[in-house]
C-alpha positions in Angstrom: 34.0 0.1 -30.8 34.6 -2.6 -33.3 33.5 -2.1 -36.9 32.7 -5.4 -38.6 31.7 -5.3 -42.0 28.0 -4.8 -43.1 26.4 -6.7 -44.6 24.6 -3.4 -46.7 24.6 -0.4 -45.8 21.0 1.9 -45.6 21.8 4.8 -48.0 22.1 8.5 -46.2 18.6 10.0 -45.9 19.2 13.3 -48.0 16.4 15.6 -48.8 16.9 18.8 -50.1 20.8 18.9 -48.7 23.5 18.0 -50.8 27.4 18.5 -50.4 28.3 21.5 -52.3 24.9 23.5 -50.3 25.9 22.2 -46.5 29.5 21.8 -45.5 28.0 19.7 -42.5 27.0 16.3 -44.5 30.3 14.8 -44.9 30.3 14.0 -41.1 26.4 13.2 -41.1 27.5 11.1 -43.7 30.4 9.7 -42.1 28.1 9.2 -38.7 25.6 7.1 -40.3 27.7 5.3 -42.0 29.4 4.2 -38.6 25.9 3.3 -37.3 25.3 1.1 -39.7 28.4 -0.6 -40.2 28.7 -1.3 -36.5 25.2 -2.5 -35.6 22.9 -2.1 -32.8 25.4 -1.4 -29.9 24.9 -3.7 -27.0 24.2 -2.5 -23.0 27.8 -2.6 -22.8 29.2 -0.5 -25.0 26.4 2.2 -24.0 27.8 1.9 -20.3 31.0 2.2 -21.4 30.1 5.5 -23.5 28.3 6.9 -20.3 31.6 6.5 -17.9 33.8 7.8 -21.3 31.5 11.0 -20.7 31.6 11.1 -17.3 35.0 11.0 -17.0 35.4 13.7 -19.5 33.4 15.7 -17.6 35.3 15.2 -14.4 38.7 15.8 -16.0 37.5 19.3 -17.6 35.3 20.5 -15.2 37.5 23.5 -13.8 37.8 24.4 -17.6 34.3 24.5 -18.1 33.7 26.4 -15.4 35.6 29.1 -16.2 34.9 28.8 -20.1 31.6 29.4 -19.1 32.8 32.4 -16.4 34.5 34.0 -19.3 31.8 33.9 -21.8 29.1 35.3 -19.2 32.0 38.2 -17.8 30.9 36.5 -14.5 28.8 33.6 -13.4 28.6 32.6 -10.3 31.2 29.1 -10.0 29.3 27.5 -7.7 26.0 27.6 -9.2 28.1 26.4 -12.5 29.4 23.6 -11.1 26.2 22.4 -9.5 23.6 22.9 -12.4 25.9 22.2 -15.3 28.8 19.2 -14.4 27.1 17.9 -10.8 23.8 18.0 -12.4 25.4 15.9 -15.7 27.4 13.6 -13.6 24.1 12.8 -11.6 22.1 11.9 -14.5 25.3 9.8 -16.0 25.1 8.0 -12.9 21.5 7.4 -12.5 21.0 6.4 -16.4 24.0 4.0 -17.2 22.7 1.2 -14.1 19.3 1.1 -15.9 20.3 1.1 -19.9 20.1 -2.8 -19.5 16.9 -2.9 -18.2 15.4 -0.4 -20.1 16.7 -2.4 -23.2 14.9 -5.6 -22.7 11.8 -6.0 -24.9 8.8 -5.6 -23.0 5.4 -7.7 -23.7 2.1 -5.9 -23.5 -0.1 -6.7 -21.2 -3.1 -7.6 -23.6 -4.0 -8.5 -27.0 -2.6 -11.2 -29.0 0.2 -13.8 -27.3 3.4 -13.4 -29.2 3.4 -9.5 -29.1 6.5 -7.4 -28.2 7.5 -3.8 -27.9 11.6 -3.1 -28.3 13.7 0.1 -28.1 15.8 0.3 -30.8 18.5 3.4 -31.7 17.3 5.9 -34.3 20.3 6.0 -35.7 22.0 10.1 -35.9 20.9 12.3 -33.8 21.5 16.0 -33.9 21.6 18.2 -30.5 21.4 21.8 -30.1 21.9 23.6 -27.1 21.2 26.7 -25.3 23.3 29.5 -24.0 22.0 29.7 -20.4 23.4 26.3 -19.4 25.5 25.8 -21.9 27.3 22.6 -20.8 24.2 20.7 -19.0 22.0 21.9 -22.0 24.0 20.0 -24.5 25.5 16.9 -22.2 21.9 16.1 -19.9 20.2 15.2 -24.0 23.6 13.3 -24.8 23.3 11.2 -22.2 19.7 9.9 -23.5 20.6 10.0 -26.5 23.8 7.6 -26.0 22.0 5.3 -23.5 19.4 4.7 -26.6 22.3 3.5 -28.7 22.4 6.8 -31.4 25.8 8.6 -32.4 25.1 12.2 -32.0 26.4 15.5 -33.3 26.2 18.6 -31.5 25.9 21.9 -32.4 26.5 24.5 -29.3 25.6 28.0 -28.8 27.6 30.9 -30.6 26.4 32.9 -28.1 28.9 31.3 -25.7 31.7 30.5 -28.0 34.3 29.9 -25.1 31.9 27.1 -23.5 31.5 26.0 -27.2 35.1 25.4 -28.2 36.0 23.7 -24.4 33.1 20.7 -25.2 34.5 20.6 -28.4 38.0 19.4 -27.3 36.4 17.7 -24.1 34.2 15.6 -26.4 36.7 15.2 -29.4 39.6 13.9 -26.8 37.1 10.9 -25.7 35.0 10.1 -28.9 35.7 9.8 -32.5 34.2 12.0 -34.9 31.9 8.9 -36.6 30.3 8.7 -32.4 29.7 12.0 -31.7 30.9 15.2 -33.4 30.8 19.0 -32.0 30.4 21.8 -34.7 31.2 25.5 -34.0 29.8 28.4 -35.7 27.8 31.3 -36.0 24.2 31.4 -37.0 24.8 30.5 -40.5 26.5 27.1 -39.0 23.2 26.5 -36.7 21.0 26.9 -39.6 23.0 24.3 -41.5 23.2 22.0 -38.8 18.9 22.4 -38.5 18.4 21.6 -42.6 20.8 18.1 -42.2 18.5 14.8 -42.2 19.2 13.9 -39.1 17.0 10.8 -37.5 16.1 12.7 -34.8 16.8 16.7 -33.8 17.1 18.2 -30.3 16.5 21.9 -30.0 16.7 23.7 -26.7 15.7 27.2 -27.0 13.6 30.2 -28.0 10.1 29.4 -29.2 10.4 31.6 -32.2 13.7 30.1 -33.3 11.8 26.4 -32.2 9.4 27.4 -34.9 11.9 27.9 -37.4 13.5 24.4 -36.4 10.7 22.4 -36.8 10.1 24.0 -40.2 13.6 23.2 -41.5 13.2 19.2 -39.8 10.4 19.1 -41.5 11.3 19.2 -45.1 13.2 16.3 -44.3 10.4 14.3 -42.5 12.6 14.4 -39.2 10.8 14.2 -35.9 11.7 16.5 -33.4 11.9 17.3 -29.5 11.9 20.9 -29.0 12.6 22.5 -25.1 11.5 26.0 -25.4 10.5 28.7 -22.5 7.6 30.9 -22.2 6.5 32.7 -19.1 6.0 30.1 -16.2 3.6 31.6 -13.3 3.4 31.3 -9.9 0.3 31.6 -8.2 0.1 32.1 -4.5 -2.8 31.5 -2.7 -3.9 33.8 0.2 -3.6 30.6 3.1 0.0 29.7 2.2 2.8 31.8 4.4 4.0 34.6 2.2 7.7 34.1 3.8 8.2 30.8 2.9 6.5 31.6 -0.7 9.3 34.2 -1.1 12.2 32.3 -0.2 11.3 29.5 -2.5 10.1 31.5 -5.5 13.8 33.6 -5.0 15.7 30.3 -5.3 14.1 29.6 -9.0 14.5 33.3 -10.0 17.9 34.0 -8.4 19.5 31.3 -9.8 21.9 32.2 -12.8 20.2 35.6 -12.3 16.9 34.4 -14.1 18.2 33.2 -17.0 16.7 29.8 -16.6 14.4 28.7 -19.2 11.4 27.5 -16.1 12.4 30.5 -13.7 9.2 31.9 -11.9 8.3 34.5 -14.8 5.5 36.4 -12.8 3.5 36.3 -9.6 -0.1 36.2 -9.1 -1.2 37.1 -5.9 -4.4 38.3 -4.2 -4.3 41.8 -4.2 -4.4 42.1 0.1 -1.8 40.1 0.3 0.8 41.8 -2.5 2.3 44.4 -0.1 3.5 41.5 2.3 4.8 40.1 -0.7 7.1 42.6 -1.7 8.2 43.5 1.4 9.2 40.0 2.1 11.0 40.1 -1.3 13.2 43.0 -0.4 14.2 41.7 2.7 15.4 38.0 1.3 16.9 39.5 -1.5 18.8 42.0 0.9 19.6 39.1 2.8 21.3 36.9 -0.2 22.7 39.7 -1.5 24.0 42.7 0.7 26.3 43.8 -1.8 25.6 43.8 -5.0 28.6 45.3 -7.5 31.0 42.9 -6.2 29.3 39.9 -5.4 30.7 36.7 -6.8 27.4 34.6 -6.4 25.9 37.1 -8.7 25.6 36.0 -12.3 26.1 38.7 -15.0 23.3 38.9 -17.7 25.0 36.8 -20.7 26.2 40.0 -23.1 25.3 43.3 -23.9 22.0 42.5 -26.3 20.4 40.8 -23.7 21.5 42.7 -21.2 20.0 46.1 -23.1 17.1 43.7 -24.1 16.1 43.4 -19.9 16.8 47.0 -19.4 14.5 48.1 -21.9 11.8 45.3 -20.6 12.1 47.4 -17.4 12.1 50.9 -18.5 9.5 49.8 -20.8 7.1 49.1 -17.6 8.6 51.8 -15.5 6.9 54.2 -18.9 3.7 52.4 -18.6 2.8 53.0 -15.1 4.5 50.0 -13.3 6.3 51.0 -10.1 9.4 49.4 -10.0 11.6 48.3 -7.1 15.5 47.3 -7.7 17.1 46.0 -4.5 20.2 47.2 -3.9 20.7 47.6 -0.3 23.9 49.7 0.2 22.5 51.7 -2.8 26.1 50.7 -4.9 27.3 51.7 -8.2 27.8 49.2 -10.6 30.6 49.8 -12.5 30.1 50.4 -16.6 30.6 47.3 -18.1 29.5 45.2 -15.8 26.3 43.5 -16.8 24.2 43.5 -13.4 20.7 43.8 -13.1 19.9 43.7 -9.2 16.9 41.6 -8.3 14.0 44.1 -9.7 10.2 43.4 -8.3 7.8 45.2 -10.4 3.7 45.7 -9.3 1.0 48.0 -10.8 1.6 46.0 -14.2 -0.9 46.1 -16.8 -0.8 43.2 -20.1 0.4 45.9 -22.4 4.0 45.8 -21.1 6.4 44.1 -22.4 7.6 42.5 -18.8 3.9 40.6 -19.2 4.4 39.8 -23.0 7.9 38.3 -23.7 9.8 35.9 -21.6 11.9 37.9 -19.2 15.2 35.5 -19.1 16.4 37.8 -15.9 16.6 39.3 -12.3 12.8 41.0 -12.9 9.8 39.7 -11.0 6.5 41.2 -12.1 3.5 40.8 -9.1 0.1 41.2 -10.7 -2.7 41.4 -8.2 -6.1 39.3 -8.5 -9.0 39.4 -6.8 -9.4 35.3 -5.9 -7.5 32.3 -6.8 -10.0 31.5 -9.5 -9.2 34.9 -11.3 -5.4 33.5 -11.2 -6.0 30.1 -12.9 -8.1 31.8 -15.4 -5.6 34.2 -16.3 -3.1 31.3 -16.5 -5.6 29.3 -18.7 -6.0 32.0 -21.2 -2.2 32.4 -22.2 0.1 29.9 -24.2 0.9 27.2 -22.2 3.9 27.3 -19.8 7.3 25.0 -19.6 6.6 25.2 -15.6 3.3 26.1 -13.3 4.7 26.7 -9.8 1.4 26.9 -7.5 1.8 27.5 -3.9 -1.5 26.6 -1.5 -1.9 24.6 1.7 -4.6 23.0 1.0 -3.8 19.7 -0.8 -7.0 18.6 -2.1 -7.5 22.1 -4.1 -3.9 22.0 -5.0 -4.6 18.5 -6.7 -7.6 19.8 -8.6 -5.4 23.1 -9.9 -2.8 20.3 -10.8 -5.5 18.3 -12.6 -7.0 21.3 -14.3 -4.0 22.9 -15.6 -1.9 22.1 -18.5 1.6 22.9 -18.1 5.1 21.4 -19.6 5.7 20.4 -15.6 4.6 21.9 -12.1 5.7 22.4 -8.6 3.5 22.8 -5.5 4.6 24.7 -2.7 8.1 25.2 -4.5 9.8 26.0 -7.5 12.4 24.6 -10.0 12.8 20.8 -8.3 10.8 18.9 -10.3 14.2 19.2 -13.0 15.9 17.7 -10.7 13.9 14.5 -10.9 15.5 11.9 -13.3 12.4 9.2 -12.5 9.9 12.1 -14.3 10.0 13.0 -17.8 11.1 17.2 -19.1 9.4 19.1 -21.2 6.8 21.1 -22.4 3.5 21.3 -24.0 2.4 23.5 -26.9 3.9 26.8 -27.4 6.4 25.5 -24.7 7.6 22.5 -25.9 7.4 19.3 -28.2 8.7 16.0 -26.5 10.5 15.0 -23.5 14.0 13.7 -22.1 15.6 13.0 -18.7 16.2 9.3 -17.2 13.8 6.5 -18.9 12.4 9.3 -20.8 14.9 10.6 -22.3 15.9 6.8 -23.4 12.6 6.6 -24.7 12.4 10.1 -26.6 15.4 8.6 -28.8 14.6 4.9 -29.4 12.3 3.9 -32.0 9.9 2.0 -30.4 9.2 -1.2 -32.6 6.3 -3.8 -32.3 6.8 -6.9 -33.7 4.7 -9.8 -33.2 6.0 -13.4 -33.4 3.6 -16.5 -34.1 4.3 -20.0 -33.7 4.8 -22.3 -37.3 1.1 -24.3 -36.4 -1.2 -22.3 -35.6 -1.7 -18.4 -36.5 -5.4 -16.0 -36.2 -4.6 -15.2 -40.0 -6.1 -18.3 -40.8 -9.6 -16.7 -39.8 -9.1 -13.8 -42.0 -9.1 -15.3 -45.8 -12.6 -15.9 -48.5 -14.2 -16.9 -48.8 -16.0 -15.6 -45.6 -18.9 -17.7 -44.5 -22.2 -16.2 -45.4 -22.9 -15.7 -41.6 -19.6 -14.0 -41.3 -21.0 -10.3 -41.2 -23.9 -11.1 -39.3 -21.9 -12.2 -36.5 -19.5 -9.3 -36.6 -22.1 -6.7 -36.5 -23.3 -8.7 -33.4 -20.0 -7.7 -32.0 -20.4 -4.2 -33.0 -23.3 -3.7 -31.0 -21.9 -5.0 -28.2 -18.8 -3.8 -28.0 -20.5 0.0 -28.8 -23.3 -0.9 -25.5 
C-alpha cells in the first residue's frame, strides 16, 4: 500500500493505557497511525488483501494442520482442514467478489431526498480467538474485518501456542506489522491486548472471560462483538424419525469431539421415545467409530485441564444418579496419556449436575426426558439464551411457530450445525451467548461505521422552515399533526 502524506493525523485514542503499563501500544500506535496516514483504502486494495490471505492460507496449510495436530496431541486432519483452512478459503472467496458492492453508499428508501448511508472502516481492530478452531476462529473475523477496510491485530490463544506461533509467521510473511500484527503470549499478554483502545474488539470465547472483556473495552468506550457458547438444545419432537435425528445430532457433537462452541449441548426428548434414542446413538456411534484408542478421526480433548474438567462433569453425574453410557464397542483400553473421551450418552439427569449447568465442550450427550413438546420449549425458555437452537419436527407450520417463539443466537430445523456454514446469514448470539455478529455482508457490516450524511442542494433546503420567529399558528398546526399521526 502506498502511504501519502496526511494531511493531520487523528491523535491515538488512549484511555487509561499508556506505554510504560502495556507493552502492546507501540504497535496500536504504529497501526493507527498507518490508517490514517494512508486513507480510506479503496475496493482494490481490500481484494488484494483478501487473495494476500488466501494465498497465505494455501501455502501453510499442511503447517497448520499439523500445528494444530501437535497442540491438541491428535485432531483429526481431515476435520482440520475442512472447518479451519477450507472453511476460511470459502468465505475469502465468497467475500472479496462483493466488497465493491457492499461499499457503494446506499440511499434509504424514505425520508428526506439527499439522504445517504456509507460504510466506512473503524479504523484498528483487535481480534481474539479461541482455542477449539484456532485458525478459522481468528482468520473467518479477519476477513470481515479487512473487507471493511480496518488494520487488525490479533491476539491468538495460549492455549494452543503451536497454532499461535504458525499464524504468526503465516501472517507476518504476507502483511506488515502497521496492517495487521499477531501477538503471542500468556494470559497476562491477552489481558493486555483487551485494556488497548482499539476501535473495535472481537472476542470469541468463554462467557465468563466475555464478561471480563467487555468490562476492560469499556473503560475505553470501545464497542464490542463478543461470540461466546452456552448450552445449545436440541429438542426432538415425538413425529420426527429418531434415526435420522441421531445421525444428524452425531455429526454436530462428533465433530472435533464436541469442542465446538454451537455443538448439540443436550437432548430433550419425550420420555416414550428416549430408549429408541439411545439405542440409536449407540449403534451410529459404533458405526463411526468401531475402534476407538487408535482412531485417527478421533479428536483428542485439547489438554489435560479440560480433559480432567469433562471427566469430572461425567463422574459428577455418574454420583448424582445419572446412568451413563460410554461407547466403546471393542471395549479398548486407552492408553494413559491419551486424552480420549469416547462418545458418552448420559439419561436419568437431574438440573443439579454439573453436565446440565456448565457448557460441556466434549464427547457427552445428556438426554433429559419431557412429558410434551411444550414442556421442552419451556424448559428452553427458562435458561440463558443459547448461541444455537437445533429443533427437529416434521411438521413445518409448528416448527415455524417454535422458530418464531424462540430466541436463540441462530437455529437449525431438522439438522444441526449448517446454518455456520451460510455466509448470506449473519453469526452470533444473543444475550448470555453473544453480542454482535460477523460472516459475509455481516461481518462487513459489524466492522464499518455506518455513517448518514445528508446532502442538500445550494437553493433550496427544509431548514428554512425551522427559524423564529414561528408564526403564531405554528403550534396549532403541529399539534394537529400530533393527533393524527398518534390516531
Amino acid at each position: 500500500m502506498s502511504t501519502p502524506e496526511p494531511i493531520s493525523i487523528r491523535p491515538p485514542r488512549l484511555v487509561e493505557v499508556t506505554e510504560s503499563s502495556n507493552t502492546l501500544l507501540p504497535i496500536l500506535e504504529k497501526q493507527r497511525l498507518a490508517f490514517n496516514r494512508h486513507g480510506i483504502l479503496s475496493a482494490h486494495e481490500r481484494v488484494e488483501a483478501l487473495e494476500k490471505l488466501a494465498k497465505a492460507l494455501s501455502e501453510y496449510s499442511d503447517r497448520l494442520v499439523q500445528a494444530v495436530q501437535a497442540d491438541f496431541g491428535h485432531r483429526s486432519p481431515h476435520e482440520t482442514i475442512a472447518s479451519e483452512v477450507l472453511a476460511a478459503l470459502g468465505e475469502i472467496s465468497f467475500t472479496k467478489g462483493k466488497i465493491k458492492g457492499w461499499m457503494k453508499p446506499k440511499k434509504p428508501p424514505f425520508g428526506l431526498p439527499g439522504g445517504e448511508l456509507m460504510y466506512q472502516p473503524k479504523g484498528v481492530v483487535g481480534i481474539m480467538g479461541a482455542w477449539n478452531y484456532p485458525v478459522m476462529l481468528v482468520i473467518s473475523p479477519l476477513v470481515g474485518v479487512l473487507a471493511a477496510g480496518n488494520h487488525a491485530m490479533i491476539k491468538p490463544p495460549d492455549v494452543t501456542p503451536r497454532t499461535s506461533d504458525m499464524l504468526k509467521e503465516m501472517l507476518g510473511k504476507y502483511f506488515d506489522e502497521s496492517y495487521v500484527a499477531v501477538v503471542t503470549g500468556d494470559v497476562q499478554a491477552a489481558i493486555q491486548f483487551s485494556e488497548l483502545p482499539f476501535d473495535h474488539l472481537m472476542y470469541t470465547g468463554n462467557t465468563e472471560i466475555g464478561r471480563r472483556i467487555m468490562i476492560a473495552a469499556a473503560k475505553n468506550l470501545t464497542p464490542v462483538t463478543l461470540e461466546m457458547g452456552g448450552k445449545s438444545p436440541t429438542i426432538i419432537t415425538d413425529n420426527f424419525p429418531i434415526d435420522k435425528a441421531v445421525t444428524r445430532i452425531l455429526m454436530g457433537k462428533s465433530i472435533n469431539s464436541g469442542q465446538t462452541c454451537i455443538a448439540p449441548d443436550y437432548v430433550l426428548i419425550h420420555k416414550s421415545k428416549q430408549q429408541e434414542f439411545v439405542n440409536e446413538w449407540i449403534k451410529a456411534v459404533s458405526h463411526r467409530y468401531p475402534s476407538v484408542a487408535n482412531n485417527q478421526d478421533i479428536t483428542w480433548i485439547v489438554n489435560d485441564r479440560h480433559f480432567k474438567r469433562v471427566q469430572a462433569i461425567i463422574d459428577d453425574a455418574r454420583a448424582k444418579g445419572g446412568h451413563v453410557i460410554q461407547i466403546n464397542p471393542k471395549d479398548e483400553q486407552i492408553a494413559e496419556g491419551k486424552r480420549i473421551i469416547p462418545q458418552t450418552i448420559i439419561t436419568n439427569v437431574t438440573d443439579d449436575m454439573r453436565v446440565m449447568k456448565e457448557e460441556i465442550f466434549g464427547p457427552v450427550l445428556p438426554v433429559k426426558s419431557v412429558e410434551s413438546n411444550e414442556e421442552a420449549l419451556a424448559y428452553v425458555k427458562a435458561r440463558p439464551r443459547p448461541l444455537a437452537l437445533y429443533y427437529f419436527d416434521a411438521d413445518k407450520k409448528r416448527a415455524r411457530r417454535v422458530m418464531n417463539d424462540t430466541i436463540a443466537g441462530g437455529a437449525c430445523v431438522n439438522d444441526t450445525v449448517l446454518h455456520l456454514g451460510n455466509f448470506h446469514m449473519p453469526f452470533g448470539g444473543s444475550g448470555d451467548s453473544g453480542v454482535g455478529a460477523y460472516h459475509g455482508f455481516y461481518g462487513f457490516a459489524e466492522f464499518s461505521h455506518k455513517k448518514s450524511v445528508q446532502y442538500q442542494s445550494v437553493w433550496f433546503s427544509p431548514s428554512s422552515f425551522l427559524k423564529g420567529p414561528y408564526p403564531q399558528k405554528a403550534y396549532a398546526w403541529m399539534q394537529r399533526a400530533v393527533r393524527f399521526l398518534g390516531r
